[in-house]
C-alpha positions as CSV (number, residue, x, y, z in Angstrom):
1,X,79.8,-77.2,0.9
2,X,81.1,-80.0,-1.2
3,X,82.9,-77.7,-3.8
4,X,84.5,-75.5,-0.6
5,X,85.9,-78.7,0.9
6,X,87.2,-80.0,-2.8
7,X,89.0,-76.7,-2.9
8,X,90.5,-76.8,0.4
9,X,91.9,-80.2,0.3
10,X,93.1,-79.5,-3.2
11,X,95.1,-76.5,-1.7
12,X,96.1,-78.6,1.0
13,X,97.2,-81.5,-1.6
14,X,99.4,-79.0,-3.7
15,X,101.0,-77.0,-0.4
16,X,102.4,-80.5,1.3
17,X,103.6,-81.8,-2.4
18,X,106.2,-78.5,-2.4
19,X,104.2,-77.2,-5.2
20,X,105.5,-73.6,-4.9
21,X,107.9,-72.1,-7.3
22,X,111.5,-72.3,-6.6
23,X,113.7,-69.9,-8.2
24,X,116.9,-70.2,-9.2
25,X,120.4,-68.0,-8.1
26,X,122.2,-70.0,-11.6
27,X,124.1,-67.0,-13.0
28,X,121.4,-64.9,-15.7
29,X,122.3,-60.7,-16.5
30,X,120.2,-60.4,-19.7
31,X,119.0,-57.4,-21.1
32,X,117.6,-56.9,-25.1
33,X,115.7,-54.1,-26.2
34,X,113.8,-55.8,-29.0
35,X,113.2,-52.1,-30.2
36,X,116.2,-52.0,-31.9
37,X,116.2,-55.6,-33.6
38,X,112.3,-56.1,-34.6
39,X,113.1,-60.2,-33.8
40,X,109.7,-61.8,-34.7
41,X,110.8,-65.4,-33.7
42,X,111.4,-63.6,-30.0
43,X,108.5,-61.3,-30.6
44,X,106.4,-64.7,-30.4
45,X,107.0,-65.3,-27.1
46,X,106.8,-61.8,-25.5
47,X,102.6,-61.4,-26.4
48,X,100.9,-61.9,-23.4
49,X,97.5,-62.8,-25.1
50,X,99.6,-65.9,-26.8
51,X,100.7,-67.7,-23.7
52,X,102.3,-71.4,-24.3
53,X,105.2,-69.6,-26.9
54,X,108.5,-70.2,-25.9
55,X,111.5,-68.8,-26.8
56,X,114.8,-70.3,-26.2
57,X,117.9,-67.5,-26.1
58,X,121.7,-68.6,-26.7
59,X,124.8,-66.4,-27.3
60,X,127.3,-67.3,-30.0
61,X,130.2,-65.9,-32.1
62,X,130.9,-65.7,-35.4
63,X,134.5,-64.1,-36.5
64,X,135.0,-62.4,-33.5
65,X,131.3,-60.8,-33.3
66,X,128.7,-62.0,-31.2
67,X,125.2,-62.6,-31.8
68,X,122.2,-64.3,-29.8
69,X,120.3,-67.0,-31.3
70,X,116.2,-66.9,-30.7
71,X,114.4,-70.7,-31.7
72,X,110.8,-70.7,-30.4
73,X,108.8,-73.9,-29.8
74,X,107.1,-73.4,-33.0
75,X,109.9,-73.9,-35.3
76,X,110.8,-70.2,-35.8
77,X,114.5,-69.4,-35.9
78,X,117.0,-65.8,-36.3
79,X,119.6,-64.4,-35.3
80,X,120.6,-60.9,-34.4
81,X,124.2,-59.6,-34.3
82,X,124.9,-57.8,-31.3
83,X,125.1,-53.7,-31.3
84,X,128.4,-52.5,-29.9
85,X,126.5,-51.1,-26.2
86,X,124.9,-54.7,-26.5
87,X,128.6,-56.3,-27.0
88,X,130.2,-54.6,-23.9
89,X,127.1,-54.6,-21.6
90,X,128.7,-57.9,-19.7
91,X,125.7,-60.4,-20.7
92,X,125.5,-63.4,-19.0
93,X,122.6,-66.2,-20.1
94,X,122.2,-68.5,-17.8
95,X,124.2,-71.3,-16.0
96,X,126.0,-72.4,-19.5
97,X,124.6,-69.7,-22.2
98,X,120.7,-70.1,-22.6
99,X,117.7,-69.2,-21.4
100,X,114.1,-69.9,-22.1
101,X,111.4,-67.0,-22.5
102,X,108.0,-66.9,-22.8
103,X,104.3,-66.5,-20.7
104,X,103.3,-69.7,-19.0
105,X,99.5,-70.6,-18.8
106,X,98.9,-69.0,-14.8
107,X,102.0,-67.3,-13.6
108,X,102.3,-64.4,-16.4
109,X,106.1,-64.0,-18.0
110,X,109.2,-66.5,-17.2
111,X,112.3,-67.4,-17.8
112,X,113.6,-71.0,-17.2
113,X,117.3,-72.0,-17.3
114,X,117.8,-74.2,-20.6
115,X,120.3,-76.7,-18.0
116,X,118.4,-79.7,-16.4
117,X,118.3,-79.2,-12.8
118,X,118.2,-82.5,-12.0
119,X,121.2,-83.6,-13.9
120,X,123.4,-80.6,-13.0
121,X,122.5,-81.7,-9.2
122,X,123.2,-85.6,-10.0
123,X,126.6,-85.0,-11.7
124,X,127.2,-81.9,-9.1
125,X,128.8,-80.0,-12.4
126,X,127.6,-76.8,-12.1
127,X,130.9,-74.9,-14.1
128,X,130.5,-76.3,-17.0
129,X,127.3,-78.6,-17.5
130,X,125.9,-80.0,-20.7
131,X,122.5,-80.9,-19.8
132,X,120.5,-78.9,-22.2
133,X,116.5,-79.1,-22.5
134,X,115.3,-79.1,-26.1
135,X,111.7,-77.6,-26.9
136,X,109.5,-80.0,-28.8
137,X,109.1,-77.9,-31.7
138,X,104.9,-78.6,-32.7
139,X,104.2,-76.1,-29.7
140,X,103.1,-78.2,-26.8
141,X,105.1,-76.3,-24.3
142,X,107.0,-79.4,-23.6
143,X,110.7,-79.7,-23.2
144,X,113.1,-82.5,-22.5
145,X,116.5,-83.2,-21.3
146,X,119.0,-84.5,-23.7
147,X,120.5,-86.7,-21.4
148,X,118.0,-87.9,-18.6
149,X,114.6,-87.6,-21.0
150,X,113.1,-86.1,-18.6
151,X,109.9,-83.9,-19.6
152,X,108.7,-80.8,-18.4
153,X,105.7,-78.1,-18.8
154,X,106.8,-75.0,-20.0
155,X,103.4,-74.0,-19.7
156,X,103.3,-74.9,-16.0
157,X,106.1,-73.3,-14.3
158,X,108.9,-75.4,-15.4
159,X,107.0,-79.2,-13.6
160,X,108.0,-82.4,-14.4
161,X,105.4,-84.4,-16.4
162,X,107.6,-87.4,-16.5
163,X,110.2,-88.2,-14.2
164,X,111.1,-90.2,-11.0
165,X,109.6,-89.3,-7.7
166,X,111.5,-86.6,-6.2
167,X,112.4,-84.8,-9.1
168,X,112.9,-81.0,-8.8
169,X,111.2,-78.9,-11.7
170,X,113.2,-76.3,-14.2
171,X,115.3,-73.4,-12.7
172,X,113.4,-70.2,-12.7
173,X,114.5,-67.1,-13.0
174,X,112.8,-64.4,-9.9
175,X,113.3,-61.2,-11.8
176,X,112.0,-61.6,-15.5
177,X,110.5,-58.8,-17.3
178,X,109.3,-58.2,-20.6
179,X,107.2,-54.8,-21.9
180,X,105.7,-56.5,-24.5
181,X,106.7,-57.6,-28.3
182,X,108.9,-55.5,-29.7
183,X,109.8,-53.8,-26.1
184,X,112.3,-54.9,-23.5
185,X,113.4,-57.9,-21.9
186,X,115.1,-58.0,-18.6
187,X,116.0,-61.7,-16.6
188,X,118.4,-61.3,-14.1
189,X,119.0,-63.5,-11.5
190,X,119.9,-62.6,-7.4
């Protein structure tokens, strides 16, 4: 009886703290068929039997070709140029050109937004914003914002583990999708 009541007022605990996912409608129409590239930096972060590996996607150009640029949270790097389809296919990462991939610890797959939430809301700049989170490298799932230092779980949905009261957790993305390593990747956002 003791365990049943622990349970309930632990459910009750996390339902009043707003402890349910919010996901994000920040800009995200990403699609890579890691078929045709064989990236084993994003490879890491698409094995569902290795959750805690995170990916973080950016787009970039190099004399007038563009290529994205995978860094994982274990200190893996690479790039792959973009085929022409790829090129042409109107890609979109995120609120300012990133995303983080990779399967959490409860909640399978997910894509986070590589923008602090909190600073984008506090400096209401949502055109052009600057507030990128940077992995910790050493692969605790951790990441923090370059501006605010505020830390969040990877691992657990995108939480704040330090912060001030109130804060919001990382954007989400609703619809990510991955097939496996070496397979497809789709994050899009509503």
């Amino acid at each position: 009886m003791k365990k049943f009541l622990s349970i309930c007022l632990c459910v009750l605990f996390l339902s009043s703290c707003g402890a349910e996912q919010e996901y994000t409608s920040w800009p995200c129409r990403f699609t890579f068929d890691n078929s045709l590239h064989l990236d084993e930096t994003l490879n890491t972060a698409t094995n569902s039997y290795a959750p805690g590996i995170f990916c973080k996607i950016t787009q970039d150009s190099r004399g007038g070709q563009r290529f994205l640029k995978f860094e994982n949270n274990q200190g893996l790097t690479s790039e792959v140029w973009l085929t022409a389809a790829e090129t042409y296919s109107n890609m979109r990462i995120g609120l300012n050109n990133g995303i983080i991939v990779g399967f959490t610890d409860f909640d399978g797959f997910a894509a986070y937004d590589i923008q602090c939430p909190n600073c984008v809301r506090e400096s209401n700049n949502y055109s052009s914003p600057n507030f990128q989170i940077v992995m910790d490298t050493k692969g605790s799932g951790l990441a923090t914002c370059s501006k605010c230092s505020r830390v969040y779980s990877l691992r657990n949905s995108g939480l704040v583990v330090e912060g001030k009261e109130g804060d919001k957790g990382l954007e989400r993305y609703r619809n990510a999708y991955t097939a496996g390593p070496n397979q497809l990747i789709r994050v899009v956002s509503e």
